[in-house]
C-alpha positions as CSV (number, residue, x, y, z in Angstrom):
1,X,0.0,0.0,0.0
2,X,0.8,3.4,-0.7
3,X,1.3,6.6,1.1
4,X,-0.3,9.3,0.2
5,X,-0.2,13.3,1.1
6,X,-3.7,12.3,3.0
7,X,-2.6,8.9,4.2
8,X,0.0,7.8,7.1
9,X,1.1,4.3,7.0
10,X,0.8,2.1,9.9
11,X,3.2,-1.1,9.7
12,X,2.1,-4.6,11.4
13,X,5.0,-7.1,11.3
14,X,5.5,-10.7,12.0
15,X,8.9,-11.5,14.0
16,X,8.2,-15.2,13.8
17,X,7.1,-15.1,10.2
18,X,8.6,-11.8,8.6
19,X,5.8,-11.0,7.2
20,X,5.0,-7.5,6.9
21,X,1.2,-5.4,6.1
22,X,1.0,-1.8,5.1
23,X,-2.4,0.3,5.8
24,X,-2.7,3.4,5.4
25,X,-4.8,5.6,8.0
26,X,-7.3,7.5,4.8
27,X,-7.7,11.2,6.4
28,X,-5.2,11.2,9.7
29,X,-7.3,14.2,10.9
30,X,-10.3,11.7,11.7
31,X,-11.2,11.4,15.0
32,X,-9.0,8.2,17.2
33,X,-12.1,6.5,17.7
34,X,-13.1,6.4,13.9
35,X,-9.0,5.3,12.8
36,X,-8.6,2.5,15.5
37,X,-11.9,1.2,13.9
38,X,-10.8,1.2,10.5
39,X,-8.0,-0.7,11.1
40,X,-7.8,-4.2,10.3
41,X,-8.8,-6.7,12.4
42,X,-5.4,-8.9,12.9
43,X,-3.3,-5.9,12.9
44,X,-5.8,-4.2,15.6
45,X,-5.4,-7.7,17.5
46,X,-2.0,-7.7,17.6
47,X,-2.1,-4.3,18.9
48,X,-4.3,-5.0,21.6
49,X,-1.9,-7.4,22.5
50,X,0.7,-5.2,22.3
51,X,-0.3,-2.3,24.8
52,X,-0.7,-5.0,27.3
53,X,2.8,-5.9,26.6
54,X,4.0,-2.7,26.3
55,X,2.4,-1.6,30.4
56,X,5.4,-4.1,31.1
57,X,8.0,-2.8,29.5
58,X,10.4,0.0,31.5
59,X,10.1,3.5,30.4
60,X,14.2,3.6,30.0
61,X,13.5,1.9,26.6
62,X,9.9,4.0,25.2
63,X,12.5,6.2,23.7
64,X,14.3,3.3,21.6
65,X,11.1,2.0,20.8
66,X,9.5,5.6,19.6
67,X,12.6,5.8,17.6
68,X,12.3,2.6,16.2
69,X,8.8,3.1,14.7
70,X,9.5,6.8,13.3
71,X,12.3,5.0,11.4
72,X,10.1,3.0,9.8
73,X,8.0,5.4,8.4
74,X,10.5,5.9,5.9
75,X,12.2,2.2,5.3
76,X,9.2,0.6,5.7
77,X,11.5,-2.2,7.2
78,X,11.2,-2.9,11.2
79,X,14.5,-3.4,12.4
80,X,12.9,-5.5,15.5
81,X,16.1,-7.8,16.5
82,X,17.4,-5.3,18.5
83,X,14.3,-4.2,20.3
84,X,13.8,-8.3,20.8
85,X,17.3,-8.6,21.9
86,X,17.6,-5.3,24.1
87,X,13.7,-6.1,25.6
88,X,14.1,-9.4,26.6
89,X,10.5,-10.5,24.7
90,X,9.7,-13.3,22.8
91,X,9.3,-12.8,19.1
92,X,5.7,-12.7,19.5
93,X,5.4,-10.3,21.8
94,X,8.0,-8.0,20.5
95,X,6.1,-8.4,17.1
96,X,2.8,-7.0,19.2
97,X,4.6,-4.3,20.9
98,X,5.5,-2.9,17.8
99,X,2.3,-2.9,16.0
100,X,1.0,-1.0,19.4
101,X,3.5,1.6,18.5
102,X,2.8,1.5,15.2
103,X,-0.9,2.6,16.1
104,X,0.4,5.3,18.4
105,X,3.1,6.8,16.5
106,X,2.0,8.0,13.0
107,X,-0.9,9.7,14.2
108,X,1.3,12.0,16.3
109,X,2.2,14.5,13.8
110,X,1.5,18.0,15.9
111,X,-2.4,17.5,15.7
112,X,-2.8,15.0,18.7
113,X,-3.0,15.5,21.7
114,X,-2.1,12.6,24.8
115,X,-5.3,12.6,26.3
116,X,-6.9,12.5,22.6
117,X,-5.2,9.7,21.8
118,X,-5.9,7.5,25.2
119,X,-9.3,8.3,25.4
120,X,-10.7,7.3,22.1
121,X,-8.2,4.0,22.5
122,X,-10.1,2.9,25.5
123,X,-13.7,4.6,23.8
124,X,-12.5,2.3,20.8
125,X,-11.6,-0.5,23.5
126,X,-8.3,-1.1,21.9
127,X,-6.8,0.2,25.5
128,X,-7.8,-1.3,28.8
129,X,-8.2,1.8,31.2
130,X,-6.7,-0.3,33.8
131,X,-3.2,0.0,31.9
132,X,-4.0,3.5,31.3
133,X,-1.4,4.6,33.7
134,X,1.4,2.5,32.4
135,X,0.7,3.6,28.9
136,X,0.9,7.1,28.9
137,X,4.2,8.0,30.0
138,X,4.6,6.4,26.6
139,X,1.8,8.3,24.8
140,X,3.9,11.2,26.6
141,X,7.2,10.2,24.7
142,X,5.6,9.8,21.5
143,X,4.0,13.4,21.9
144,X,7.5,14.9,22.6
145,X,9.1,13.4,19.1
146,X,5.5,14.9,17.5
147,X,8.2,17.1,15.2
148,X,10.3,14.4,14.3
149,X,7.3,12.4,13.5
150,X,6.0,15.2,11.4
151,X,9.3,15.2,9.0
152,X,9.3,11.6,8.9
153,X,5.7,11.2,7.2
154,X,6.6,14.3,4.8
155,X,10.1,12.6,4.1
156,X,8.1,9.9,3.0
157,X,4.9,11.4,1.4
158,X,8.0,13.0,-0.7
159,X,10.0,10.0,-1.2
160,X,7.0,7.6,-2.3
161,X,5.0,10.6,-4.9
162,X,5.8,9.4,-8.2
163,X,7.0,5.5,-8.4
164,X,6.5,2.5,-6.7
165,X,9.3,3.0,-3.4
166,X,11.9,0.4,-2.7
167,X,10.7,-2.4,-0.1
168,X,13.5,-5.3,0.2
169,X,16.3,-6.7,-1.9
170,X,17.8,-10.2,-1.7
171,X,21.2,-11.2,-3.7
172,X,22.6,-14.5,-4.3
173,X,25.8,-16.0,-5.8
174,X,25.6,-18.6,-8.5
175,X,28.4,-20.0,-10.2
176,X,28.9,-20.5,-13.3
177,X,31.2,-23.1,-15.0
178,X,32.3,-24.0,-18.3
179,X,34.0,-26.9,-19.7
180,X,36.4,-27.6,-22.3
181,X,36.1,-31.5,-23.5
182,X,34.4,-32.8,-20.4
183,X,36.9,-30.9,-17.6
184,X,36.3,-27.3,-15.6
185,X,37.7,-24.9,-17.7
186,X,36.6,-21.6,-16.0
187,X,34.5,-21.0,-13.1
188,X,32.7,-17.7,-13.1
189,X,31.0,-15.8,-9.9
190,X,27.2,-14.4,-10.7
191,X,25.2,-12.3,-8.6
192,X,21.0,-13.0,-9.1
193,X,19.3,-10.0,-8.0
194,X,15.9,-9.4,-6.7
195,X,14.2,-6.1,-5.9
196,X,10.8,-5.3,-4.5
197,X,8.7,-2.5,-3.7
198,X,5.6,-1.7,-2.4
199,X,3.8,-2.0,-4.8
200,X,1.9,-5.3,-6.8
201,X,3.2,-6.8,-9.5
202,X,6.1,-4.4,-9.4
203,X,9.3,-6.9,-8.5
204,X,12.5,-7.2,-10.4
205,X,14.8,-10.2,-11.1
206,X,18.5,-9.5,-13.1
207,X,22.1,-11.1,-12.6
208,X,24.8,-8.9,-13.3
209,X,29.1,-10.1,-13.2
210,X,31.2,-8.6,-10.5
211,X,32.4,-5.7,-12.6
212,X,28.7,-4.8,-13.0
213,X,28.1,-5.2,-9.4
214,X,31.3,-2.7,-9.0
215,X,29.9,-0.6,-11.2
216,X,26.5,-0.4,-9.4
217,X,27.9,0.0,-6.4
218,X,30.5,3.0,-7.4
219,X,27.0,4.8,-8.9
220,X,25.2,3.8,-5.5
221,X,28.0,5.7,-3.7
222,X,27.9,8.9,-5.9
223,X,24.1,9.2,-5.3
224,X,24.4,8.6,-1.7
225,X,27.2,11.5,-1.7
226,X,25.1,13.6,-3.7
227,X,22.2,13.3,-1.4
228,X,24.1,13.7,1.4
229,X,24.7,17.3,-0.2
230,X,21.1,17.8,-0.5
231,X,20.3,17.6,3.0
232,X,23.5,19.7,3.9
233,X,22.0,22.2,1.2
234,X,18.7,22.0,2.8
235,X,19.8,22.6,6.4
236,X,21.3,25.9,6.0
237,X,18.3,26.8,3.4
């Protein structure tokens, strides 16, 4: 799914499975009560889940875990082992803490408010009001990034305009060998390349030699640096 200048993306992902789902929250200015109940189901199950495990967690990480979810606004790939690792929390529960934050942090872009948020969760019954205590020194974190939360979804909006954005990559080695009457006569190194995005259908499979690969990698470089002046540029402007 896409993101659009009306949408915000909410990511659900499965530690145990790695499987990821994209919805996008149509008209973030809608009250909490009316979002929470558009989501869907599984994901708003795992979040239920999630809050519970997340009224256990200690507030010395809400900041790693805030963090965490504004980062994948923009990669659009949860970099959970380190939250699972740092946490303590089985796969399963870290994958359910993170949808939880996934409900609580896009919609924190300077026009919610902490005691908006918690009360339509618990109208919305996707927030216990016994837990309600535990959960908003949270909220309360998530409020205070509000302005990095804000650049992240325009960094996004931005980045994902025009083309389908880049999701995942994978990259294997093959080799390659030929003979000359019935012996090895030269064994050569391929790279199989896959690239995905987010959107359907849109997937690309190519091999390419290592001097290719070099190649790619020396114009992957040069972007980055270029980029890199871009956001120097844009700084100062």
């Amino acid at each position: 799914m896409r993101m659009g200048t009306i949408c915000q993306m909410l990511v659900c992902y499965n530690f145990q499975t790695e499987m990821t789902m994209r919805y996008d929250v149509p008209n973030p200015g809608r009250p909490i009560t009316e979002v929470i109940a558009r989501l869907p189901r599984g994901f708003r199950e795992d979040a239920e889940k999630g809050f519970i495990v997340l009224a256990s967690v200690p507030e010395a990480y809400f900041d790693q875990i805030v963090e965490t979810a504004i980062s994948v606004m923009e990669t659009q790939r949860p970099p959970l082992e380190t939250l699972h690792k740092d946490l303590n929390l089985s796969k399963s529960d870290t994958s359910s803490l993170f949808s939880a934050a996934m409900v609580v942090v896009p919609l924190f872009d300077k026009s919610t408010s902490v005691n908006e948020f918690i009360d339509g969760a618990v109208k919305a019954k996707l927030i216990d009001a016994a837990i309600t205590p535990k959960l908003r020194p949270f909220v309360e974190v998530v409020a205070s990034h509000a302005s990095d939360i804000a650049t992240a979804i325009k960094r996004a909006t931005l980045t994902d305009q025009c083309l389908p954005s880049f999701y995942d990559m994978d990259v294997t080695v093959d080799l390659r060998v030929g003979f000359e009457e019935g012996r090895v006569d030269v064994v050569v190194p391929v790279a199989l390349i896959h690239f995905d995005t987010d959107a359907e259908k849109q997937e690309l499979w190519f091999q390419a030699s290592k001097p290719q690969l070099m190649l790619i990698r020396d114009n992957i470089d040069a972007a980055i640096k270029k980029m890199d002046a871009a956001e120097a540029w844009g700084a100062k402007s």
